[in-house]
C-alpha positions in Angstrom: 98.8 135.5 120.9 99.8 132.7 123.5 103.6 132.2 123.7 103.8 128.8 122.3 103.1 130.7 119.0 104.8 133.3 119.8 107.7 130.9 120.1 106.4 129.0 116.8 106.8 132.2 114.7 109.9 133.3 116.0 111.3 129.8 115.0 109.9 130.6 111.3 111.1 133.8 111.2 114.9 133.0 112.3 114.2 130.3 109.1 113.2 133.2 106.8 116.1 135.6 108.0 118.9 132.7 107.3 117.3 132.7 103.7 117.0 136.5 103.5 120.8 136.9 104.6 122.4 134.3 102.4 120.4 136.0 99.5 122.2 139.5 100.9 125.4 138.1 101.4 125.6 136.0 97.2 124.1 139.4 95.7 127.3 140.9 94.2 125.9 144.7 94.2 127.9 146.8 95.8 127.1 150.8 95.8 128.0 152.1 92.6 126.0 149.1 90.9 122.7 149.2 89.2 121.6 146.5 91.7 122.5 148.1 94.7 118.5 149.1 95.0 117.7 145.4 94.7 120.5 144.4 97.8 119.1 147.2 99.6 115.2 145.9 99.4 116.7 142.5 100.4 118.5 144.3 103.4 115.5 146.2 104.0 113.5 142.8 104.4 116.4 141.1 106.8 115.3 144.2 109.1 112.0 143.7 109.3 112.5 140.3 110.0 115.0 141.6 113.1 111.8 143.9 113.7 109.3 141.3 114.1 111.5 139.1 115.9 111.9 141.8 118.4 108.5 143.0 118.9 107.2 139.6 119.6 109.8 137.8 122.1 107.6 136.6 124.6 110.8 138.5 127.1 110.1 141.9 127.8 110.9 144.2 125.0 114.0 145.7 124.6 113.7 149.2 123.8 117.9 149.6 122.9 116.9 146.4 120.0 113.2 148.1 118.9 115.6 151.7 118.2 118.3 150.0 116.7 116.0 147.8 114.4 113.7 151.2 113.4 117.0 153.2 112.7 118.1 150.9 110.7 114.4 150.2 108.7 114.3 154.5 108.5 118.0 154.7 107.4 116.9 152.1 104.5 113.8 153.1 103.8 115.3 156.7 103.3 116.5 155.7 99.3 113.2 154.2 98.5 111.3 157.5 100.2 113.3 160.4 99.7 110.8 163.3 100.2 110.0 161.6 103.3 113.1 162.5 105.1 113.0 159.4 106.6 116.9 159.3 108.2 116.1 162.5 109.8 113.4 160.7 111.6 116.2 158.6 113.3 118.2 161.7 114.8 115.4 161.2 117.8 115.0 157.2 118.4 118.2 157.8 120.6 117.8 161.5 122.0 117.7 161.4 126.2 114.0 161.2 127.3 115.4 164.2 130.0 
């Protein structure tokens, strides 16, 4: 992938995640609501957009942005996937590499 499209997707993908948060921040749902799954999946989403957006900045990766954006896809994931333990999975993304 050259950087101009690297650059071109980023700019569509900072378009999606304005749409994906201001559906987020109108949804009502708070935990104790029925709809909480559905905020979540739209939570989920804004993620993966932070995801993408990360993994392909034509800078050098930042490995403190790719662990913070997989903790917080695992820690979401986790109510979707529960025999998957997938929060547990996160207790390592930010153990020493000692």
């Amino acid at each position: 992938m050259t950087e101009d499209e690297k650059l071109k997707m980023l700019k569509t993908s900072w378009e999606l995640h304005s749409l994906v948060e201001t559906s987020y921040l109108n949804n009502p749902a708070n935990k104790d609501d029925n709809e909480w799954l559905e905020k979540q999946r739209i939570l989920l989403a804004d993620m993966a957009l932070h995801l993408l957006q990360t993994s392909i900045n034509p800078e050098e990766i930042k490995l403190d942005r790719l662990r913070d954006n997989l903790h917080a896809i695992l820690t979401i994931a986790d109510q979707f996937l529960p025999l998957a333990n997938l929060k547990k999975a996160t207790e390592k993304l930010y153990a020493s590499d000692k």
